[in-house]
N, C-alpha and C positions, 0 to 999 in steps of 0.2 A: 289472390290473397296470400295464397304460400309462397311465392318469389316474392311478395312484398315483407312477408316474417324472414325466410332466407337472405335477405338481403339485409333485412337491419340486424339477424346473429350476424353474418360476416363483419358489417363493420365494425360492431360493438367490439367482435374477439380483437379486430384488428385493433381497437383505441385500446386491450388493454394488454395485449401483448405490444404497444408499443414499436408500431409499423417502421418507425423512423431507418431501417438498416441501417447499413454495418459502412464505412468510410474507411480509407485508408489515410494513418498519421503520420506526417514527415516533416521537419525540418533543421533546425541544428541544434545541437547540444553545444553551449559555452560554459565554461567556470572560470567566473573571473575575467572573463571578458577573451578570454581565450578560449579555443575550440576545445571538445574532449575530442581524443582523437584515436583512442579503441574504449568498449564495452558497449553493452548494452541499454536495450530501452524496454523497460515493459511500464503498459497500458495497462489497466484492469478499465473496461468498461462497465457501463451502467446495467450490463450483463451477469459483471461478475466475474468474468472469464478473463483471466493472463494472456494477454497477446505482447508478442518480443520483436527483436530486430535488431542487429548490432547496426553498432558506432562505425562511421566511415574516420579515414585520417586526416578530412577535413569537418569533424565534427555533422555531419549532414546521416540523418538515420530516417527509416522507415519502417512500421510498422501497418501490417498489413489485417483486414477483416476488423478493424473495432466497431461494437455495438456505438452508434450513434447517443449522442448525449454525457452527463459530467461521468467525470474519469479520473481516476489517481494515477501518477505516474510514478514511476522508478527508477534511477538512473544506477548503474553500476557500473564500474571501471577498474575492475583489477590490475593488477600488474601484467603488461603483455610479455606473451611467451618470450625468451630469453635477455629480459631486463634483470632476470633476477641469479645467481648461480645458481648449481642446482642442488637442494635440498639434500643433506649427508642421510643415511638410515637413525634412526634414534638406537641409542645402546638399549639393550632388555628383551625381552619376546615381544615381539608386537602383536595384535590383536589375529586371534585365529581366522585365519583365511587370507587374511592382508597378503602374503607369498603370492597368493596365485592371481593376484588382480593386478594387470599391466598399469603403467599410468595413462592418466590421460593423455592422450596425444591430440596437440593444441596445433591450430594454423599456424606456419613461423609469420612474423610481421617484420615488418619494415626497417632498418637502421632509424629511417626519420621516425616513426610512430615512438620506439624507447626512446628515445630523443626527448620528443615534444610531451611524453607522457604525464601526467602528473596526478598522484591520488588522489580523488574525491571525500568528502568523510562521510560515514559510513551512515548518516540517518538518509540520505540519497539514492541506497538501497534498495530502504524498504516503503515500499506505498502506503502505509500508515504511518509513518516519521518525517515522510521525505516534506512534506508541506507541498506537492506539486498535483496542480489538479487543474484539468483543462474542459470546455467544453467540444467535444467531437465535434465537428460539420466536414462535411462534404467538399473537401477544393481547398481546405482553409490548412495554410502552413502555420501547425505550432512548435515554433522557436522555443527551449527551456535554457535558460540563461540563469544559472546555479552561481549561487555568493556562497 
């Protein structure tokens, strides 16, 4: 009789922690029918939890550990390192502490990647604007193709 109660707590916890695991997300980012070809991808799973993965230069990303089941996604694509000149200091004091903090030091990227680059608009960003929201499984390539 107690392995038969042990046995139906285990399943029950299992139905309501929602046994489904975690899949890994991959497949390409287009806008406008053309690839993106640097930035990021975050997932927010049915978890909750931010998982990322950058953009390859042919649009093809992967995002690794998401909780299985609906998902919002975020696409972002800043300007890759050296498409841009580089930023002069602002005349005035700048904010205390600012001096001692290095910049970021960015992967350099490709001739082709600034090339082919092109900005996204910015509600693609964020996973509560982007309108992007996918079902997780297992094996299953989701393509995000942004207008």
């Amino acid at each position: 009789m107690k392995r038969l109660n042990r046995t139906t707590v285990l399943l029950a916890a299992l139905a309501a922690t929602g046994c489904g695991g975690t899949a890994d997300v991959a497949g390409k980012v287009t806008y406008q029918g053309k690839p993106v070809v640097y930035g990021t991808v975050v997932v927010i799973g049915s978890d909750g939890l931010p998982k990322s993965g950058p953009i390859q230069p042919d649009g093809a990303y992967r995002v690794s550990g998401v909780k299985v089941g609906p998902a919002r996604v975020a696409v972002s694509s800043p300007a890759p390192p050296g498409s841009e000149p580089p930023k002069k200091a602002r005349a005035g004091r700048e904010r205390e502490g600012d001096e001692d903090k290095p910049p970021p030091v960015l992967e350099p990227v490709s001739p082709e990647v600034i090339k082919n680059w092109v900005p996204l608009p910015n509600k693609y960003g964020d996973p509560d604007k982007s309108g992007l929201t996918v079902d997780v499984k297992s094996g299953r390539p989701l393509d995000l193709d942004l207008k």
